[in-house]
C-alpha positions as CSV (number, residue, x, y, z in Angstrom):
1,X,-128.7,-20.6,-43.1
2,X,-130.7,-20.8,-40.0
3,X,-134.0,-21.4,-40.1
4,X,-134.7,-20.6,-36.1
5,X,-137.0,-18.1,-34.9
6,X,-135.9,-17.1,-30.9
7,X,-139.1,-15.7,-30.0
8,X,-140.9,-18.7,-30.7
9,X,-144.2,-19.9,-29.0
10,X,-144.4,-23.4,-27.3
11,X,-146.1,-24.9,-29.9
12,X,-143.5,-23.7,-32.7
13,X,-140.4,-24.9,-30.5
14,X,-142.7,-28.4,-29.9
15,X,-142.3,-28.5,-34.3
16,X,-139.1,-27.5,-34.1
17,X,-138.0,-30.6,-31.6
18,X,-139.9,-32.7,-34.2
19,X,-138.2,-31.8,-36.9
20,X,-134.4,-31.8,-34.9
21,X,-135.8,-36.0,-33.7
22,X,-137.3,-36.8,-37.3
23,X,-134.1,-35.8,-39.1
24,X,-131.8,-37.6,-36.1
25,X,-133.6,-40.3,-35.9
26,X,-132.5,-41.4,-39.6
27,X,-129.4,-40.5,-38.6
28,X,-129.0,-42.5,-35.8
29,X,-131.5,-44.9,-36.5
30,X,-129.8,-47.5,-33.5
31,X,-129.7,-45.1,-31.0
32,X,-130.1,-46.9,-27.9
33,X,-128.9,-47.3,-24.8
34,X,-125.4,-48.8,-24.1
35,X,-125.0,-49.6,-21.4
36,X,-125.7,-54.0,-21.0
37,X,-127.9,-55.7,-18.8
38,X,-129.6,-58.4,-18.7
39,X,-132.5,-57.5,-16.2
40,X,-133.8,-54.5,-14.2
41,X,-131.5,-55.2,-11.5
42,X,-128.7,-55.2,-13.4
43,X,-129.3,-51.8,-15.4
44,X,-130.2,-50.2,-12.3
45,X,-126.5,-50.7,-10.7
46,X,-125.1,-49.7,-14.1
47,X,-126.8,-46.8,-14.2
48,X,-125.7,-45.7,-10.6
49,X,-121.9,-46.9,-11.5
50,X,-121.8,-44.6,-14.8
51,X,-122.1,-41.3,-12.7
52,X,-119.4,-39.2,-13.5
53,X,-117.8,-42.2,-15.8
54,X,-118.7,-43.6,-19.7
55,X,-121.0,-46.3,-20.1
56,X,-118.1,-48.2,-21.9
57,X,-116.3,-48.3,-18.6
58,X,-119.0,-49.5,-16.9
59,X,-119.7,-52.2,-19.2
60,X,-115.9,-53.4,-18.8
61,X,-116.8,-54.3,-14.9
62,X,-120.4,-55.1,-14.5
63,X,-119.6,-58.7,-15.3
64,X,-117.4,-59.5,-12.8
65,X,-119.3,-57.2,-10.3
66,X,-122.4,-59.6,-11.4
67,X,-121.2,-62.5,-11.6
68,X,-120.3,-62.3,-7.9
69,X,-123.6,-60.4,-7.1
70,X,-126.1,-61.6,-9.3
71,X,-129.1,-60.0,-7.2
72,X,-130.2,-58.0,-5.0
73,X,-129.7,-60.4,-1.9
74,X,-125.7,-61.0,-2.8
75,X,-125.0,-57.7,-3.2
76,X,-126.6,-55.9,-0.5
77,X,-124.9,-58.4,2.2
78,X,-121.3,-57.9,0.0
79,X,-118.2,-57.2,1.5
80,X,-118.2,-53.5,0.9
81,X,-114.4,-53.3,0.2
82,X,-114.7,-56.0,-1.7
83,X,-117.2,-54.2,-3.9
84,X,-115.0,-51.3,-3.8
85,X,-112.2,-52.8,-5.7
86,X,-114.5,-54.2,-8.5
87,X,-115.8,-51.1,-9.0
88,X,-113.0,-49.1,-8.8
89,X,-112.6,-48.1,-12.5
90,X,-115.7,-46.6,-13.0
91,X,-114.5,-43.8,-9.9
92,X,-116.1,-42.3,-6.7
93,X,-116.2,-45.9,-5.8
94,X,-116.3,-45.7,-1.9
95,X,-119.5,-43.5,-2.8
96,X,-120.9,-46.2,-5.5
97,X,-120.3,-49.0,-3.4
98,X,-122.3,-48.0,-0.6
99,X,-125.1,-46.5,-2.7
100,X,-125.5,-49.9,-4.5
101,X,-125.2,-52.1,-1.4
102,X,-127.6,-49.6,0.1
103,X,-130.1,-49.7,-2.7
104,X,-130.1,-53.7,-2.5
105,X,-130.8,-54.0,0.9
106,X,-134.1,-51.1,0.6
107,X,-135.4,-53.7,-2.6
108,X,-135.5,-56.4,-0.2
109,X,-136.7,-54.6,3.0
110,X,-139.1,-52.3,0.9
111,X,-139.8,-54.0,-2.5
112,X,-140.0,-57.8,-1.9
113,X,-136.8,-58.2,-3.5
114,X,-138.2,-56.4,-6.7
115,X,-137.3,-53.5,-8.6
116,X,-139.9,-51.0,-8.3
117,X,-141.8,-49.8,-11.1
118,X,-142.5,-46.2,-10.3
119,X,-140.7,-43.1,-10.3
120,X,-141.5,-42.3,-6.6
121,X,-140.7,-45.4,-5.6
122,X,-137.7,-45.9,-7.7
123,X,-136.3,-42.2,-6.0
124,X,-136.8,-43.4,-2.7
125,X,-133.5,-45.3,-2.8
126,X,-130.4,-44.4,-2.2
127,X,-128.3,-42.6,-5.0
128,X,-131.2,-43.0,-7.2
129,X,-132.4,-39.7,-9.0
130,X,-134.9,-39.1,-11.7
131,X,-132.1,-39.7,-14.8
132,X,-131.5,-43.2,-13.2
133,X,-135.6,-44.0,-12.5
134,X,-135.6,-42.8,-16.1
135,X,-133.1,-45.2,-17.5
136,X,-134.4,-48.1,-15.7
137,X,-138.7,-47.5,-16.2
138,X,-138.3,-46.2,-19.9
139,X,-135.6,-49.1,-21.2
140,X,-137.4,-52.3,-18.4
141,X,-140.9,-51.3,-17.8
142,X,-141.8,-49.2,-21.0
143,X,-142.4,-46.0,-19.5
144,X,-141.6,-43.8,-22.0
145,X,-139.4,-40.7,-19.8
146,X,-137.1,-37.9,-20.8
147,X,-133.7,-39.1,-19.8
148,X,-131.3,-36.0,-18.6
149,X,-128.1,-37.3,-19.1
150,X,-124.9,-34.7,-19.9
151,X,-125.6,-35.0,-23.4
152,X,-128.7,-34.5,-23.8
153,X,-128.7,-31.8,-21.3
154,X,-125.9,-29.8,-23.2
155,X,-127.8,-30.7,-26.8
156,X,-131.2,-29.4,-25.9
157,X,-129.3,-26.5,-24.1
158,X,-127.7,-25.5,-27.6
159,X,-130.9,-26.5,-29.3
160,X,-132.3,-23.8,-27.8
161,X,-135.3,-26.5,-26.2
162,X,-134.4,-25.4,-23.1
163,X,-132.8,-22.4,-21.0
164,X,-132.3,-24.4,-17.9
165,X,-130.1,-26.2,-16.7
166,X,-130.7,-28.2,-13.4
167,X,-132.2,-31.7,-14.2
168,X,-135.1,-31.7,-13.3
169,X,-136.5,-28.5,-15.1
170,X,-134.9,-29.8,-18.0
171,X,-137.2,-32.9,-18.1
172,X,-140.1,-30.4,-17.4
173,X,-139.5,-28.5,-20.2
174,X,-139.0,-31.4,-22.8
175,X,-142.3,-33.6,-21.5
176,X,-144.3,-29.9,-22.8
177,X,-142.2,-30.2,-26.1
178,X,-142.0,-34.1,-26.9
179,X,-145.5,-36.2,-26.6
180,X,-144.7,-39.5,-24.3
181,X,-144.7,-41.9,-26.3
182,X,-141.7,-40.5,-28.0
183,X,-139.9,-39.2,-25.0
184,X,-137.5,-42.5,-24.7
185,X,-136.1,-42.4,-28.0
186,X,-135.9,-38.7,-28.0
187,X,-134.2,-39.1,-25.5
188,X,-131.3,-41.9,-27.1
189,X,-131.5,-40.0,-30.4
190,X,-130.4,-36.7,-28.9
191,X,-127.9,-38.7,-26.6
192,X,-126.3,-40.1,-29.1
193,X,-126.3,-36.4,-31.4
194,X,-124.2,-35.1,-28.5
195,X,-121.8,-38.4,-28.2
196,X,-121.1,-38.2,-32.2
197,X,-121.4,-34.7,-33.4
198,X,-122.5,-32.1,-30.8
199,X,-119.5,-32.8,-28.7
200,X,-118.6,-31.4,-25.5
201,X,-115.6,-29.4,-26.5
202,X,-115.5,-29.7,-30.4
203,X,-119.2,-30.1,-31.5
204,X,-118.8,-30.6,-35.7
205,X,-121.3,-28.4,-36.9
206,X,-120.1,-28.1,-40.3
207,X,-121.6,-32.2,-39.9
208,X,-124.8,-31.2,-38.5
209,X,-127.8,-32.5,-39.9
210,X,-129.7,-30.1,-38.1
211,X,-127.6,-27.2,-38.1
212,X,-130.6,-25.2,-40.0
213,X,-132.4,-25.8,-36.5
214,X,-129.5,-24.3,-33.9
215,X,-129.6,-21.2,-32.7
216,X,-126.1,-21.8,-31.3
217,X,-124.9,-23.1,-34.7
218,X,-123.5,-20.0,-35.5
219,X,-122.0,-19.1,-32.3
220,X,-120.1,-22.3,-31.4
221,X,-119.0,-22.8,-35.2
């Protein structure tokens, strides 16, 4: 039985998130990110390679890719084909390559050879949008920041936390529902709700801890 009313005020959909993250985050009580790294550099290639590609792809080359281009000074004087075939797996590499050999070069001419710590600055480089400034400043810099990845996307979409669906409106929507301290973990909890049970194709509602809570429960079950 649903317990979801759909003409609900902001405040009653901002209780009804809390109650979807307090029952998920028992349920996924390591919900994290997965993709590895080992500095802010490093997860803020990763996060530019997993575009369009799973984070356990990713992880699969970002050794090699870093142990030939440690920082930001190797990479952004690489080889570009060379780059190219490393990361090759993770797809649109000809794109990737020169987006990560492009953001190197701005962190030295721009940021001292730093990663910046700011969302304006962060989306000043190239290939770098909001869900990637998120990933790095909420899991580096503790900044807590709604992360629009597609799962989370597609789980607040069915959730009924949001009607949108371009990025950026999303985040909007969730910072008025979710207080900031607890946007970062929202964020992995609900990521990790859509990677495990509120699949793409064959979400297992008859699983769903929080089925009580979706409007779309019914519909896609």
């Amino acid at each position: 039985m649903q317990d979801v009313n759909i003409d609900e005020s902001i405040i009653e959909k901002s209780q009804r998130a809390y109650e979807i993250f307090n029952i998920l985050k028992k349920e996924y009580p390591d919900a994290r990110i997965l993709l590895i790294y080992s500095n802010p550099f490093e997860l803020l290639i990763a996060t530019i390679l997993s575009a369009q590609c799973t984070d356990e792809r990713v992880n699969q080359i970002t050794p090699k890719l870093f142990e030939r281009f440690p920082n930001p000074e190797k990479l952004a004087n690489a080889d570009r084909k060379e780059v190219e075939e490393i990361i090759r797996p993770t797809g649109f590499f000809s794109n990737k390559a020169k987006n990560i050999i492009g953001v190197s070069k701005a962190i030295i001419e721009k940021f001292n050879g730093k990663v910046p710590e700011n969302i304006d600055d962060l989306t000043s480089l190239p290939g770098v949008g909001r869900k990637t400034a998120n990933v790095v400043l909420s899991n580096c810099f503790n900044k807590p920041a709604i992360i629009v990845d597609t799962h989370l996307r597609r789980v607040s979409q069915r959730l009924g936390l949001t009607e949108n669906k371009d990025p950026d409106k999303i985040e909007q929507d969730l910072n008025e529902l979710i207080e900031e301290k607890d946007r970062t973990k929202f964020s992995h909890v609900i990521g990790f709700h859509g990677r495990f049970t509120c699949k793409a194709k064959k979400p297992d509602c008859g699983i769903c801890k929080v089925h009580h809570l979706c409007p779309s429960a019914e519909k896609i079950s």
